[in-house]
C-alpha positions, 0 to 999 in steps of 0.5 A: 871613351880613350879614343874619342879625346884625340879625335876632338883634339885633332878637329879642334886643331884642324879646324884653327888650321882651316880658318887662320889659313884660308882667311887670310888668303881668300879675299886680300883685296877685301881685307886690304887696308894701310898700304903704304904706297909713296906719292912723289911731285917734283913738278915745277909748275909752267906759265901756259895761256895766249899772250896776255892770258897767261898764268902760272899752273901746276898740274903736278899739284892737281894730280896729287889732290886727284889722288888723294881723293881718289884714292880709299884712304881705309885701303891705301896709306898714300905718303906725299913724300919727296924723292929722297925720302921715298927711296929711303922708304923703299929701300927699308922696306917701308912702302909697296911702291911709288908714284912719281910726277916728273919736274917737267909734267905741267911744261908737257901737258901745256905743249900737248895743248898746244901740239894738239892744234899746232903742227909739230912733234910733242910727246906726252907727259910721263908719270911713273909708277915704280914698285918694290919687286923686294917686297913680295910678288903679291904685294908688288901686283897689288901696287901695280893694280892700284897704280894702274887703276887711281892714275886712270882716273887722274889721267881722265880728270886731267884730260878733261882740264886739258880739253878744256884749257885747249877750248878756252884758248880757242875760243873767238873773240865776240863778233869773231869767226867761229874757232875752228873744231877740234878733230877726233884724234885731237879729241882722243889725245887729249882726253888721255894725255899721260903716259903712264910707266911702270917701274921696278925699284932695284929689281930682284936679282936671278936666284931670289923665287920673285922674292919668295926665297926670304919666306921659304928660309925663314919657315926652314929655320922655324921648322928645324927649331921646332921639329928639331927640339921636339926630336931632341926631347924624345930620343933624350928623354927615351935614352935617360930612361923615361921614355919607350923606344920602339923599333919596329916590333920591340920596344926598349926601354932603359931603366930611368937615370938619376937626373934633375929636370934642370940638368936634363934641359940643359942637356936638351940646350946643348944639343939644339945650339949643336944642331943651330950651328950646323944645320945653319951651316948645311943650309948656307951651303944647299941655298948655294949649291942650288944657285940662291942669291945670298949677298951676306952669307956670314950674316945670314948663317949667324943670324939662322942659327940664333933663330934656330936656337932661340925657337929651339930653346923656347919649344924645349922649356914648352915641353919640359913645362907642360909635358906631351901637350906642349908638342900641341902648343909649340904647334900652334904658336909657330906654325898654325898662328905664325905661317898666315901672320908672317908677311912672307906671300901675302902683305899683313896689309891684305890679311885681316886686321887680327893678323896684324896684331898677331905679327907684333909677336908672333916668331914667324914674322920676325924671322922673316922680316930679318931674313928678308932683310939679309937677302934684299935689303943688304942687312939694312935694320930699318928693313927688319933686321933690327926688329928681327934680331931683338925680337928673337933675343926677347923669345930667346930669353923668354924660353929661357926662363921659362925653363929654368924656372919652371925646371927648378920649381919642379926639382925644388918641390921633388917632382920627379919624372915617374907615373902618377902613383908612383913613389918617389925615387930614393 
């Protein structure tokens, strides 16, 4: 039966819809894996010991080794990298966070051996965590987590060095008299000896939704390119005469016009890169009246009107190529696959794999990288400008092609727009 056919789609649909958005958000810390976080150690080392027993050590070295151990290396992609390059890594958006072991760390902890049992001020050594606010809110609570849960386990491991380091100094020569006990607090001092600070890396500013403005713009621009095309293909299609208007209890429809597929497209073209430009510009100017931080407001107008073209261009030739079905299609590709796989709320690298391989093309998550890019990175290409500017030329071309060959085969072989059955127009 007629009706049976749309419920089945409709299922088939919903069911796609369930599983890609429920999976990639019901267990992130299950499905973690490469999560690049930057592993900094500017220790200088320091030559701790009683005299004659002195010996040079590096506890910063120790603490990077602990980590590497400690840390699951099929969840987290821990880079040992020096200062500058982990700011370059964090300002290009290519690390969650960093940890960073101070110059002075070893000179602290060997005055915290010896304050334990000396009298006197010390303070304990500091290894600082710092996060990359920019990234995301969920990627950010990620890198706090797993900072804060491997550099417990370092601070017990050198706690325990430490202790023992302090018991070995103290220690009576033979035939002495016994070395004195350390106290509980001592005890307590030393068995968790750092400090461990946590950082935000050039923090968002006010206006940024804790950077979840990128991802909203960027599904605005994809759905206005989508939602509008198809929009554009209905009301031209109805006003050429090849589709019925309803308005309320009447219909209208216009006798068909005597145009080739490729001419009615390029009409469609006309009207979406019209509606580009000025929906970009209406958009720029809602995001600043509602108080958005937008540094580069040109190239962030330039660049979302180029998407909604491109999106735009490519759901019209869908729709010119396959007809009705392709409002199922375009779907499909932007939203039900694109949404999850975009990066924008949680990571790629707590989503299941197959996310990740959708994310090499799908549009969603090239329009936000390159508008996220725009709004926290300054329109720095290694951030994802780059990647999203050249990968909405290729599905801009893409679209483009699609429909010129495909318009032109129809026109080519007379294939007319008219029901099936019906003869040729003259």
């Amino acid at each position: 039966m007629r009706w049976v056919f749309p419920i089945v789609v409709v299922t088939l649909l919903a069911s796609l819809l369930g599983v890609m958005y429920l999976d990639y958000v019901v267990d992130p810390e299950k499905n973690l894996h490469n999560f690049p976080i930057a592993l900094v150690n500017q220790d200088v080392g320091d030559t701790l010991g009683a005299p004659g027993q002195q010996k040079y050590v590096n506890f910063g070295d120790q603490v990077v080794d602990g980590l590497s151990k400690a840390v699951p290396t099929d969840k987290i992609d821990l880079r040992v990298v020096g200062l500058n390059e982990s700011q370059q890594q964090m300002q290009s958006a290519q690390v969650y966070g960093t940890i960073i072991v101070p110059g002075d760390f070893s000179k602290r902890l060997g005055n915290l051996g010896v304050g334990s049992v000396v009298p006197g001020d010390i303070e304990r050594p500091i290894i600082t965590l710092q996060t990359n606010p920019r990234t995301g809110a969920f990627a950010t609570a990620i890198a706090q987590r797993f900072g804060n849960e491997a550099l417990t386990q370092v601070d017990a491991l050198v706690g325990k060095q430490l202790t023992d380091q302090v018991r070995a100094q103290l220690a009576p020569p033979p035939g002495g008299p016994p070395a004195p006990e350390l106290s509980g607090a001592t005890r307590i001092t030393l068995s968790h000896p750092l400090n461990i600070v946590v950082d935000q890396y050039r923090p968002l500013p006010g206006g940024s939704g804790e950077g979840l403005t990128a991802f909203f713009y960027s599904l605005l621009l994809l759905l206005v390119g989508m939602v509008g095309a198809m929009i554009i293909h209905q009301l031209i299609d109805s006003a050429l005469g090849y589709l019925p208007t309803e308005w309320g209890p009447w219909t209208v429809h216009n006798p068909p016009t005597q145009i080739s597929r490729l001419r009615t497209l390029l009409l469609k073209w006309a009207a979406v890169a019209t509606l580009a430009v000025i929906v970009s510009a209406v958009y720029l100017g809602i995001a600043d009246a509602l108080g958005m931080q937008i540094d580069r407001p040109l190239a962030l107008f330039l660049y979302g009107a180029f998407v909604i073209i491109a999106v735009g261009f490519t759901c019209t030739s869908v729709l010119a190529a396959i007809g009705t079905a392709g409002l199922i299609v375009n779907l499909i590709i932007f939203i039900v696959l694109g949404l999850p796989s975009s990066g924008g709320t949680v990571p790629i690298e707590a989503t299941p794999r197959y996310f990740g391989w959708l994310a090499n093309f799908e549009p969603m998550h090239q329009v936000f990288l390159g508008t996220r890019a725009i709004l926290y990175f300054n329109g720095n290409g290694a951030a994802g400008l780059s990647r999203g500017v050249w990968m909405t030329v290729l599905g801009l071309v893409i679209g483009i092609v699609l429909g010129l060959v495909v318009t032109r085969y129809y026109d080519r072989r007379g294939l007319q727009r008219k029901p099936v059955g019906a003869k040729q127009m003259a």
